[in-house]
C-alpha positions as CSV (number, residue, x, y, z in Angstrom):
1,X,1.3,8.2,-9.5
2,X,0.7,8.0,-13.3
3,X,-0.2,4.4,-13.8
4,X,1.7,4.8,-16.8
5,X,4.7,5.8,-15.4
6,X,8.1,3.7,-15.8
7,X,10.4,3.5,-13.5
8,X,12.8,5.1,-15.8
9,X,10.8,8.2,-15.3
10,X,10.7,8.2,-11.5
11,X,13.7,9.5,-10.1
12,X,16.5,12.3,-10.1
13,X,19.5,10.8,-12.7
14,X,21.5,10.7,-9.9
15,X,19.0,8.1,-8.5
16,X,18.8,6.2,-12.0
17,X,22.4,6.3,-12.2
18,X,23.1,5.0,-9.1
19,X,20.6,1.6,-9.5
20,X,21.9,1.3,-13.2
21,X,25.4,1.0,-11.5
22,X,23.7,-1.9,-9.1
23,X,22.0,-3.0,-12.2
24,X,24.7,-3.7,-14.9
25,X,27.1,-4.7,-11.8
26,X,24.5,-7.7,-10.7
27,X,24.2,-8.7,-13.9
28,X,27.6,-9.1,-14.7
29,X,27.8,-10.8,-12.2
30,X,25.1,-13.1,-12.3
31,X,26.4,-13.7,-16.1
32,X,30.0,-15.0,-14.4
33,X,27.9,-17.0,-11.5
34,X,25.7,-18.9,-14.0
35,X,29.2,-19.9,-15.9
36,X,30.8,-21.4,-12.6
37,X,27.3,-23.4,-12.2
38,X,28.0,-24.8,-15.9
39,X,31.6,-25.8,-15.2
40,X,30.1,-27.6,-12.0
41,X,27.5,-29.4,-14.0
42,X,30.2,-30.4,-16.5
43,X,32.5,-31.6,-14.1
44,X,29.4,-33.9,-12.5
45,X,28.5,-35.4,-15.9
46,X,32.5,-35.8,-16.9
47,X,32.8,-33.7,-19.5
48,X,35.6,-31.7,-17.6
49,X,38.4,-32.8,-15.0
50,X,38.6,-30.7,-12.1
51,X,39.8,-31.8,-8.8
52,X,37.6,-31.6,-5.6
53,X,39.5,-29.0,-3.9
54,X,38.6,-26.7,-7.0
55,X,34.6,-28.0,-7.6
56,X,34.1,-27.0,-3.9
57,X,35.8,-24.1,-4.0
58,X,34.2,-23.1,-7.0
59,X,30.2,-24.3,-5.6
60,X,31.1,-22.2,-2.7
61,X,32.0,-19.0,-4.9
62,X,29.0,-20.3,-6.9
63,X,26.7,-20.5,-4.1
64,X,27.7,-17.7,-1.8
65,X,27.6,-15.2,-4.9
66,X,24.2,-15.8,-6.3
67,X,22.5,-15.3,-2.8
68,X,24.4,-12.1,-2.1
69,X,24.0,-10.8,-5.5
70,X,20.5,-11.4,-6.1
71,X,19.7,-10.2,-2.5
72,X,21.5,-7.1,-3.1
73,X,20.2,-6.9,-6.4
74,X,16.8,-6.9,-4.8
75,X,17.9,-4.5,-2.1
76,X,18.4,-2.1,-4.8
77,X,15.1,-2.5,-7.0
78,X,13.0,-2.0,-4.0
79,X,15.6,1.4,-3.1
80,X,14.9,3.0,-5.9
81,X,11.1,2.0,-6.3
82,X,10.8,3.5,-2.5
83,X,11.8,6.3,-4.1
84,X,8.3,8.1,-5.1
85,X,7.3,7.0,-0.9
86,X,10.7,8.3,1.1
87,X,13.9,9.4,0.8
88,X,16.9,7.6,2.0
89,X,20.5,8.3,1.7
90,X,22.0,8.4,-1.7
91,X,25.8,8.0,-0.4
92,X,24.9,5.8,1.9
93,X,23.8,3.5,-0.6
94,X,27.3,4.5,-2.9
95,X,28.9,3.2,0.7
96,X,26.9,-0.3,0.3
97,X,27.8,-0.4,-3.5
98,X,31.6,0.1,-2.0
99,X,31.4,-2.4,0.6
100,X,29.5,-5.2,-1.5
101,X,32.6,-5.1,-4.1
102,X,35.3,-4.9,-2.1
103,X,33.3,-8.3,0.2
104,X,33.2,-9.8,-3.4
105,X,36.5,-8.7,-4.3
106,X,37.5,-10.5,-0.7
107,X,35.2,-13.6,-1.5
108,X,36.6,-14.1,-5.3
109,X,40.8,-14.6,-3.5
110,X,39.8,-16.6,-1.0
111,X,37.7,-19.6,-3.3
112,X,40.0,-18.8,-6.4
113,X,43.2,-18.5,-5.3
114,X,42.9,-19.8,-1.6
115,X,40.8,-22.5,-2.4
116,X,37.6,-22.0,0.5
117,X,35.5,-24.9,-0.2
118,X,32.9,-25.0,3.0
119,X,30.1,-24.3,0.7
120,X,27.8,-21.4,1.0
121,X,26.6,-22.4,4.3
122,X,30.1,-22.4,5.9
123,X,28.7,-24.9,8.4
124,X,31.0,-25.4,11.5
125,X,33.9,-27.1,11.2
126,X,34.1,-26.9,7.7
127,X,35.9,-23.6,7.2
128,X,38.6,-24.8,9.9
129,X,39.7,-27.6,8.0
130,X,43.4,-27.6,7.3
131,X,42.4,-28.7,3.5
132,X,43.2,-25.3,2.2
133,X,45.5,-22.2,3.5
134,X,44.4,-20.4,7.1
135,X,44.5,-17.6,5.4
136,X,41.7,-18.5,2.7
137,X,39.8,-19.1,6.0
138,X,40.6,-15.7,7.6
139,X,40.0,-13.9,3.6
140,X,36.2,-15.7,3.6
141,X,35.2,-14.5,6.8
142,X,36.2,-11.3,7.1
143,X,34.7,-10.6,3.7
144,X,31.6,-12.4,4.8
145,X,31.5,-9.8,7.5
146,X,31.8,-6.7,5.1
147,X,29.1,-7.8,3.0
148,X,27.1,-8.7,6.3
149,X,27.7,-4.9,7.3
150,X,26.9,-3.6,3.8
151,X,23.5,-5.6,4.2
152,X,22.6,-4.2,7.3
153,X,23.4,-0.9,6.6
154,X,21.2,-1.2,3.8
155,X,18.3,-2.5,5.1
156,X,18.3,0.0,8.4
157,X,19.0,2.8,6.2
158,X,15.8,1.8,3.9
159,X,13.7,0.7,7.3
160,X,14.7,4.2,8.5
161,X,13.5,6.2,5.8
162,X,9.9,4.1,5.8
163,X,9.1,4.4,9.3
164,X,10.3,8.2,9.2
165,X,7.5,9.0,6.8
166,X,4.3,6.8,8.3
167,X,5.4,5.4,12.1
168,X,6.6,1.2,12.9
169,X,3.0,0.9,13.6
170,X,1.6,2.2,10.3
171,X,4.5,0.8,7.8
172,X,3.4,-2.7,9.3
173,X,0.1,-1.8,8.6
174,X,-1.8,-2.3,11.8
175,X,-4.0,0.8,11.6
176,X,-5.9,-1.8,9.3
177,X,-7.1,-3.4,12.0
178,X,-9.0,-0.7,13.9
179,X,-13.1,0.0,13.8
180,X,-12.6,3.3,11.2
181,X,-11.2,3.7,7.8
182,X,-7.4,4.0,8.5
183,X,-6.3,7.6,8.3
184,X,-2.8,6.6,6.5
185,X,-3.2,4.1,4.3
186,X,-0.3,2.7,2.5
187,X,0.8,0.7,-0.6
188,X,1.4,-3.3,-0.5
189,X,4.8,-2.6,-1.5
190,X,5.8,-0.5,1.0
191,X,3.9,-3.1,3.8
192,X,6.2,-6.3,2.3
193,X,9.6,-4.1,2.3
194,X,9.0,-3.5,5.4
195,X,7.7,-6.9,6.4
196,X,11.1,-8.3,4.2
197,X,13.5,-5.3,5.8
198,X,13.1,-6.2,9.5
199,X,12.9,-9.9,9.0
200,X,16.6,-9.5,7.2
201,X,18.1,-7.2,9.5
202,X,16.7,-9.0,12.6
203,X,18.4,-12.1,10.5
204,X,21.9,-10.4,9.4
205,X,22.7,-9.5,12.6
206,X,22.4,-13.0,14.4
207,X,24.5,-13.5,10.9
208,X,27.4,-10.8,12.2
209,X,27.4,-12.6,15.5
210,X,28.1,-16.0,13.9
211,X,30.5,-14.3,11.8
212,X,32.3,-12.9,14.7
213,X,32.5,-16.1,16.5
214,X,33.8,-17.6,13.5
215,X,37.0,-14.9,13.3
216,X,37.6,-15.7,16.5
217,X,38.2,-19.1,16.2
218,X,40.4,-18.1,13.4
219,X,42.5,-15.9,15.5
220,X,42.6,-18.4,18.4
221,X,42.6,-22.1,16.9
222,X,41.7,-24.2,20.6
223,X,38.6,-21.8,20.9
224,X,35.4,-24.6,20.8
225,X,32.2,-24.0,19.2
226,X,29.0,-25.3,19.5
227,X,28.8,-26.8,16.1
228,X,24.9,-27.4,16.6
229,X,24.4,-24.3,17.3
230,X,26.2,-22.9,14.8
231,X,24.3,-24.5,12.2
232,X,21.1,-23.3,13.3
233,X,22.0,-19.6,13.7
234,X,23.8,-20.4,10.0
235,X,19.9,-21.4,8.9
236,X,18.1,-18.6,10.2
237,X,20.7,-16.4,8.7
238,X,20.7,-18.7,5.2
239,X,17.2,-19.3,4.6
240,X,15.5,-16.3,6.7
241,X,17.9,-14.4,3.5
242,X,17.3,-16.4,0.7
243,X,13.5,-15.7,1.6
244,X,13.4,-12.0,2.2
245,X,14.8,-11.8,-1.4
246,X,11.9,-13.6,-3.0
247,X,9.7,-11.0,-1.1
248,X,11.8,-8.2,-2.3
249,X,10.9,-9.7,-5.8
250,X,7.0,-9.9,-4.9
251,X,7.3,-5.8,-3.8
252,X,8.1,-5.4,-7.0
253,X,5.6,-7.1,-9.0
254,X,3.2,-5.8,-6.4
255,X,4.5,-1.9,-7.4
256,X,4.7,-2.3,-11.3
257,X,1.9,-4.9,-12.5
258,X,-0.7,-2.4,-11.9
259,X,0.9,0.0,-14.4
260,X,-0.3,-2.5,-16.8
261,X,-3.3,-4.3,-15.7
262,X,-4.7,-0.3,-14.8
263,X,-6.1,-1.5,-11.6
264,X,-4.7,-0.3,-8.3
265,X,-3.6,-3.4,-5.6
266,X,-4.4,-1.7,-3.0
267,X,-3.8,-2.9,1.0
268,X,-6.8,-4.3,3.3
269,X,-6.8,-6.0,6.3
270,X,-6.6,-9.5,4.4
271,X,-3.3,-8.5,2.6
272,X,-2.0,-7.1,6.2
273,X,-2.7,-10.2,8.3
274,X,-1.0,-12.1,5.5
275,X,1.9,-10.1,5.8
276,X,2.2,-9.7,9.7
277,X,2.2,-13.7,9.5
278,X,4.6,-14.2,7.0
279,X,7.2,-11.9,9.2
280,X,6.6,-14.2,12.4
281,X,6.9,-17.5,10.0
282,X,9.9,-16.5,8.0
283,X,11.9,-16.5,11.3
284,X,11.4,-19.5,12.4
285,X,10.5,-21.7,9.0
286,X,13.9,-22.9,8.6
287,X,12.9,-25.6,11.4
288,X,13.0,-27.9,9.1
289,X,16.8,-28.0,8.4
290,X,17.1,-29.1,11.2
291,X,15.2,-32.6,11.0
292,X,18.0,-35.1,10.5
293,X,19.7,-33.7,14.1
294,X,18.0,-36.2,16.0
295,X,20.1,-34.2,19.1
296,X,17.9,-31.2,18.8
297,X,14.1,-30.6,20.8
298,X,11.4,-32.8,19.4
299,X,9.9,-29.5,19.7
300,X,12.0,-28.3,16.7
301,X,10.8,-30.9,14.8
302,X,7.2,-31.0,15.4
303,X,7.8,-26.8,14.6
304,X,9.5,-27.4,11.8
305,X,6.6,-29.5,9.9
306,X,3.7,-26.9,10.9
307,X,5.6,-23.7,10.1
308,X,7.0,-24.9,6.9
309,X,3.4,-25.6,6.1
310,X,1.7,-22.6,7.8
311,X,4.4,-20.3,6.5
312,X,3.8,-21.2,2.5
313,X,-0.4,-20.2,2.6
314,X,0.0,-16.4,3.7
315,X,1.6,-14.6,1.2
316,X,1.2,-17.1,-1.6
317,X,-2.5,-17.1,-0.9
318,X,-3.2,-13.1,-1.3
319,X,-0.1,-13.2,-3.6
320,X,-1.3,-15.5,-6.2
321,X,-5.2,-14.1,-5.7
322,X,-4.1,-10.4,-6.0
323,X,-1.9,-11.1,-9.1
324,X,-5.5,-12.8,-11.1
325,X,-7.4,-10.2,-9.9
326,X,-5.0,-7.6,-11.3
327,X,-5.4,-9.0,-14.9
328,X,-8.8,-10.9,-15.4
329,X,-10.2,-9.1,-17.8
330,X,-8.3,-6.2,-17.5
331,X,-7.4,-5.9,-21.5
332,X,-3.9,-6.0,-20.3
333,X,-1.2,-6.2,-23.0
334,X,1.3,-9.3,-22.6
335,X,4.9,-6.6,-23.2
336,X,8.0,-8.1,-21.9
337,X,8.0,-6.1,-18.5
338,X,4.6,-7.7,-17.3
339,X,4.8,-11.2,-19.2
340,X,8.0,-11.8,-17.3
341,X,7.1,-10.9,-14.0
342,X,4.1,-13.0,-14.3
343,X,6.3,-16.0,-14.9
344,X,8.0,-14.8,-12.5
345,X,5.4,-15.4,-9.8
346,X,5.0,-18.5,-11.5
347,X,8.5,-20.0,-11.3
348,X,8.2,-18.7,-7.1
349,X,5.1,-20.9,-6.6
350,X,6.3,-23.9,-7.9
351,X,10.1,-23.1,-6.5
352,X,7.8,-22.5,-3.0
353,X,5.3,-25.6,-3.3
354,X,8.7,-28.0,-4.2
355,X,10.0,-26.7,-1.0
356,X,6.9,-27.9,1.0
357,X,7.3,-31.4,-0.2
358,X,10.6,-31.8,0.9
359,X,10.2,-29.7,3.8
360,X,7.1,-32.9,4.9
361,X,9.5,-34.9,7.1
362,X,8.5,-38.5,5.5
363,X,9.2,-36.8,2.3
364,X,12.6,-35.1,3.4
365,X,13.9,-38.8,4.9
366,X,14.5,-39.5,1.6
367,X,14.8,-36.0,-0.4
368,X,17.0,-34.6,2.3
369,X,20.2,-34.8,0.5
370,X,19.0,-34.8,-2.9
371,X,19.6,-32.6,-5.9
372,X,15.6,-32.4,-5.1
373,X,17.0,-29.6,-2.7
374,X,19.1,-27.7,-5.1
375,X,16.1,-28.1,-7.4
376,X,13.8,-26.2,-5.6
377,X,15.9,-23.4,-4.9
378,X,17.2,-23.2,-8.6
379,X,13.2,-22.9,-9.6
380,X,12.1,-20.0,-7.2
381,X,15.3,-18.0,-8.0
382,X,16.5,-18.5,-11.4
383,X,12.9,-18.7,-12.6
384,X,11.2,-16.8,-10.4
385,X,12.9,-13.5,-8.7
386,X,15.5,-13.4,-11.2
387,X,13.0,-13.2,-14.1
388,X,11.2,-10.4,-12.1
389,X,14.5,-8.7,-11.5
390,X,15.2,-8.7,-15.3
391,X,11.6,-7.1,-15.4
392,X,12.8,-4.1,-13.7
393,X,16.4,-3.5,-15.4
394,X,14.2,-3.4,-18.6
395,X,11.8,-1.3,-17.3
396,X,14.6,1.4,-15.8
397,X,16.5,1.5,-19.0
398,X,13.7,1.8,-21.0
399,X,14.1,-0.9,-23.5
400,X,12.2,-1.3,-26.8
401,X,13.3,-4.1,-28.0
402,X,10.3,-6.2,-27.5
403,X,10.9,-9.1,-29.9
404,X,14.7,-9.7,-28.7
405,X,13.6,-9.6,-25.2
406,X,10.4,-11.8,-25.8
407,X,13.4,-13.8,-27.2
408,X,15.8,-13.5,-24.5
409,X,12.4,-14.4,-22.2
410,X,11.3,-17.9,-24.0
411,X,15.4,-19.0,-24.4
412,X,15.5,-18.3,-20.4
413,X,12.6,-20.5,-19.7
414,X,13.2,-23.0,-21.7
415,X,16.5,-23.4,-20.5
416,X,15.5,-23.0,-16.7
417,X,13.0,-25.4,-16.4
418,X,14.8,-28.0,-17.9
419,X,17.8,-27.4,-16.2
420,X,15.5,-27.7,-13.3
421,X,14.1,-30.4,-14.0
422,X,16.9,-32.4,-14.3
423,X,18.1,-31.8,-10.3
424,X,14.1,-33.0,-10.0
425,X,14.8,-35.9,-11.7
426,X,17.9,-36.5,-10.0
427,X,16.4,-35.8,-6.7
428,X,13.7,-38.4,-7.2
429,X,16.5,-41.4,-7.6
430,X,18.1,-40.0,-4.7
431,X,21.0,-38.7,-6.3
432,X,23.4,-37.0,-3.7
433,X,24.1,-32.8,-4.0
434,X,27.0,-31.3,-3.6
435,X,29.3,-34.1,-5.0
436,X,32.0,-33.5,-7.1
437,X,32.1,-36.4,-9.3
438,X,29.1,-39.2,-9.4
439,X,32.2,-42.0,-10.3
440,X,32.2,-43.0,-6.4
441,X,28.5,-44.3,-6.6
442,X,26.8,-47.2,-7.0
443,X,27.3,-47.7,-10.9
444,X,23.2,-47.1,-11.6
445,X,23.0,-44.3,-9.5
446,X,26.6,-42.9,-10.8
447,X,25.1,-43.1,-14.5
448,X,21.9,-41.2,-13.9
449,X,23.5,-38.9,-11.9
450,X,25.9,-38.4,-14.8
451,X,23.1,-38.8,-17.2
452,X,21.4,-35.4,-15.6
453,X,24.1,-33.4,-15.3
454,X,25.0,-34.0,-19.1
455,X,21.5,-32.7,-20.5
456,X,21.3,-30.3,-17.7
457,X,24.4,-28.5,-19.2
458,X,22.4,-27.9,-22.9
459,X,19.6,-26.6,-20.8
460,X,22.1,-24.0,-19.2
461,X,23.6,-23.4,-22.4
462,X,20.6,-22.2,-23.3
463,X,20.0,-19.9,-20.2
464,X,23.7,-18.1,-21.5
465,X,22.2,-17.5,-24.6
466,X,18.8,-16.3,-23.3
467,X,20.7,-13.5,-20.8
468,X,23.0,-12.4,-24.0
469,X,20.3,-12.0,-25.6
470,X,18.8,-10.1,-22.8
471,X,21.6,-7.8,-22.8
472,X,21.4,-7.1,-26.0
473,X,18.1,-5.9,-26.1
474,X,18.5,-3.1,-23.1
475,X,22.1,-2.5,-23.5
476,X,20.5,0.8,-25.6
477,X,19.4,2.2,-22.2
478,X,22.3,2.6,-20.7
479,X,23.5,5.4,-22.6
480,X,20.5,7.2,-22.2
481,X,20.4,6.6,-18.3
482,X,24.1,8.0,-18.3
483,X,23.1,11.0,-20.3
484,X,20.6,11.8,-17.7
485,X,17.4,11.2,-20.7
């Protein structure tokens, strides 16, 4: 491949149509998501009334939509990147499209109108609370399941088409690891789809099979759940997702970086073994969830500590190494598409290395229920794969704009980190998440928790106008991907 090549100039139109579609319907999206956080924010600080059953109904819309959006929004970066490797089904990919909106569409009635307020990790017994209509109940999980299926079909479909063209054995990279030079070699971002692929289909469907449980409990109300186990299968679903995302990011920066820096990353048996780990660790990291159930195996909790450790060193390690090496001295010139994934990989480490602190269990005994929490998964998200996934929309519709997107760029991470850092700060004097109104606490902690929220919302201001902006400067490339240019 051309190492100047774009990935506007990589595909059929069809193809570029069908990921602009994904595109400009993920960021629409997103754009509506980030306005629900605001109102949340406001409503902690005071500065709007909304009752509780609306805030939780809105952080559960709020929640459950930015995971499934950026996942599927990852999901479709990597699908069309795959494209110069394999071919997968274009209709089948229209079908996921289908299936994601009409989920959404299924999502949006059941938190809007039917007020569903169990958060985004629908932890048993919450979505059988009598609070809201059984219907709203019935609505979430049955769309829960469609977007579970779209998910799936995705990632098989994708999995398919890789192991199709070089073998399980080979798209894992194992022939890495023999005594000769391996006869197929293949590209790092084919290895960490692949590595991301499995772990989230693997994932999704012990997802389905929560799901499933759960609709039958709707249909028969006396049915009994385990509600520990429930919550753990809702963790390796939850965090095993939110995970395989941030790796979907990383394929990407792995794929188009060297189209700047001019230097192949290429796959050895370091970058292999790192990968291979992270696929074992990414299963069972979310351990520590689970510390505060003093119920579970002291097993659980002695795993949780060393794989939440052990799991952050592999791919971070040949991750952050690869990404100097690719532009030490390389002459590389700082355009938006390359300066924005590199902040990209930024905002992931320090999302990533925030997670590890809380995830030390002397740490999470007090951090547990913090905003700490919702801090360090705002920072490798917002600032981290979203930036990267903003890299590639550019990138595909072939923007030009380079001073309104440099713009867009410095307004986003301005306003990110300091929205971010206000959950930090909040985290650190132990205020609580996922409270609707600070007014029921302790009058200091009440006031800071107040206090952070309030600046927090100019911060996110700030992220609005940053995304406009963003808009603005590749809304020119969507004609041109529409009139097949």
């Amino acid at each position: 491949m051309n190492m100047s090549m774009s990935p506007a100039a990589m595909s059929s139109p069809a193809e570029k149509q069908l990921t602009a579609t994904w595109a400009i319907t993920v960021i629409a999206v997103f754009l509506v998501l980030v306005l629900l956080g605001l109102i949340l924010r406001m409503a902690q600080a005071g500065e709007l009334a909304i009752g509780p059953d609306r805030f939780y109904a809105l952080m559960t819309l709020h929640g459950l939509g930015m995971a499934g959006t950026l996942f599927v929004g990852g999901l479709a970066a990597v699908w069309y990147l795959a494209g110069q490797y394999v071919r997968a089904s274009r209709p089948l990919l229209w079908t996921v499209y289908a299936l994601v909106l009409a989920g959404t569409a299924g999502l949006i009635g059941a938190t809007l109108l039917g007020r569903f307020g169990a958060g985004w990790y629908v932890l048993y017994p919450l979505p059988f609370i009598t609070v809201w209509p059984a219907w709203a109940t019935g609505l979430a999980i049955i769309s829960l399941i469609v977007l579970g299926v779209a998910w799936l079909l995705g990632q098989l479909e994708l999995l398919r088409a890789l192991v199709t063209r070089y073998g399980l054995r080979n798209v894992l990279g194992w022939q890495y690891f023999g005594s000769t030079p391996p006869q197929t070699e293949i590209p790092p971002f084919v290895l960490i789809v692949a590595v991301s692929l499995i772990a989230g289909a693997v994932t999704t469907i012990f997802g389905a099979v929560l799901l499933l449980l759960y609709l039958f409990k709707w249909f028969a109300p006396n049915l009994e759940l385990d509600a520990l186990l429930m919550k753990n299968v809702v963790f390796l679903f939850g965090h095993t997702l939110v995970n395989i995302t941030m790796y979907l990011g990383l394929a990407v920066v792995y794929e188009r970086l060297p189209q700047y820096s001019g230097r192949p990353w290429k796959t050895n048996r370091i970058v292999v073994l790192a990968w291979n780990a992270t696929l074992g660790l990414v299963l069972v990291a979310f351990f520590h969830h689970l510390y505060m159930d003093f119920v579970q195996p002291r097993a659980f909790q002695v795993a949780g500590q060393v794989v939440s450790y052990v799991s952050a060193v592999p791919a971070t390690a040949v991750t952050v190494f690869g990404a100097i090496a690719q532009v030490y001295r390389s002459g590389i010139r700082w355009s938006f598409a390359p300066l924005i994934y590199y902040l990209g990989l930024i905002g992931w480490v320090i999302g990533g290395l925030a997670a590890v602190v809380d995830s030390t269990i002397a740490v999470n005994l007090f951090f547990h229920n913090t905003l700490w929490v919702p801090a360090h998964f705002h920072t490798y998200f917002l600032l981290g794969f979203v930036f990267i996934l903003l890299g590639f929309i550019a990138e595909l519709f072939g923007s030009t704009a380079e001073r309104a997107a440099k713009l867009s760029l410095w307004l986003l991470a301005i306003g990110g980190y300091g929205f971010v850092l206000m959950f930090y700060l909040g985290g650190l004097f132990g205020v609580p998440r996922r409270f609707a109104s600070y007014a029921i606490l302790v009058q200091p902690l009440a006031e800071w928790g107040q206090w952070v929220a309030g600046i927090a919302v100019y911060f996110v201001w700030l992220v609005l106008l940053g995304l406009l902006v963003y808009v603005a400067s590749v809304i020119r490339g969507v004609g041109k991907v529409w009139s097949g240019h």
